[in-house]
C-alpha positions as CSV (number, residue, x, y, z in Angstrom):
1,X,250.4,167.5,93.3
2,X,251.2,163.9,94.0
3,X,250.0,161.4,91.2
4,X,247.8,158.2,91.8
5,X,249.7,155.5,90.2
6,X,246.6,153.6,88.4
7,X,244.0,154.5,86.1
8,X,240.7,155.4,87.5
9,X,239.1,152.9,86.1
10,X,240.5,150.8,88.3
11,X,239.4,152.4,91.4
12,X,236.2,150.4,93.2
13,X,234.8,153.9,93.7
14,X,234.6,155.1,90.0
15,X,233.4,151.6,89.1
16,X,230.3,151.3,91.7
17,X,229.6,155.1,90.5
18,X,229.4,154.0,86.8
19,X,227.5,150.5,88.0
20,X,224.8,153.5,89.7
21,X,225.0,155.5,86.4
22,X,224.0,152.3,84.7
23,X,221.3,151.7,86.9
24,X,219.6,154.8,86.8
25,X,219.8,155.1,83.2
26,X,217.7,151.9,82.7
27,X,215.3,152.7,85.3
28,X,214.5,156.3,83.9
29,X,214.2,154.4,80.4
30,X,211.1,152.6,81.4
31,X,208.7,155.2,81.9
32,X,207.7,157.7,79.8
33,X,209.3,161.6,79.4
34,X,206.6,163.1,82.0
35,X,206.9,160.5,84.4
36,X,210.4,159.3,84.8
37,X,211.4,161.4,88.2
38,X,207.5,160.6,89.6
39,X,207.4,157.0,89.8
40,X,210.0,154.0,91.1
41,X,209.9,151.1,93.0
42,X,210.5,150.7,96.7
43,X,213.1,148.0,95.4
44,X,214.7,150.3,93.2
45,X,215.0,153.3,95.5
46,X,216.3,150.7,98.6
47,X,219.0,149.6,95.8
48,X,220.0,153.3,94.9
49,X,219.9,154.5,98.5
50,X,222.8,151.3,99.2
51,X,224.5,152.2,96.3
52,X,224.7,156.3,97.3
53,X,226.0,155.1,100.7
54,X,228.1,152.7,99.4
55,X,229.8,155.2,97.0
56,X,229.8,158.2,99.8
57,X,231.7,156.0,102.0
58,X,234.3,155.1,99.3
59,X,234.9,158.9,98.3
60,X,235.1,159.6,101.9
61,X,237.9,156.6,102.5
62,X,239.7,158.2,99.2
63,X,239.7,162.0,100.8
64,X,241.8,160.6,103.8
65,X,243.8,159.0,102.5
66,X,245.0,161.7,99.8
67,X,245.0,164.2,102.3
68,X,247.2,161.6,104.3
69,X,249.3,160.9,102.1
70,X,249.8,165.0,100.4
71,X,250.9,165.8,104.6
């Protein structure tokens, strides 16, 4: 198996992912334990959607091109 030459810290993919980690984190920490998954903003949720497709799209570039570049 061929071998990325950077850490994956440095990829825009994992970094977006953790930015979304980050994000839902601080939203869940603003309502209380038997509310968190019932209530957000339409702001919040329009945010997260862009992020998701954001993120999906990067993943998706990085599958091609390893299974380019292991042909």
């Amino acid at each position: 198996m061929k071998k990325l030459g950077r850490p994956y810290e440095d990829l825009l993919v994992w970094q977006e992912s953790m930015e979304m980690v980050t994000m839902i984190y601080t939203l869940a920490t603003q309502f209380p334990n038997s509310e968190r998954l019932q209530f957000i903003s339409e702001g919040d949720l329009q945010n997260m959607v862009e992020k998701t497709k954001k993120i999906s799209a990067l993943l998706n570039g990085l599958i091609r091109k390893i299974k380019g570049e292991l042909k």
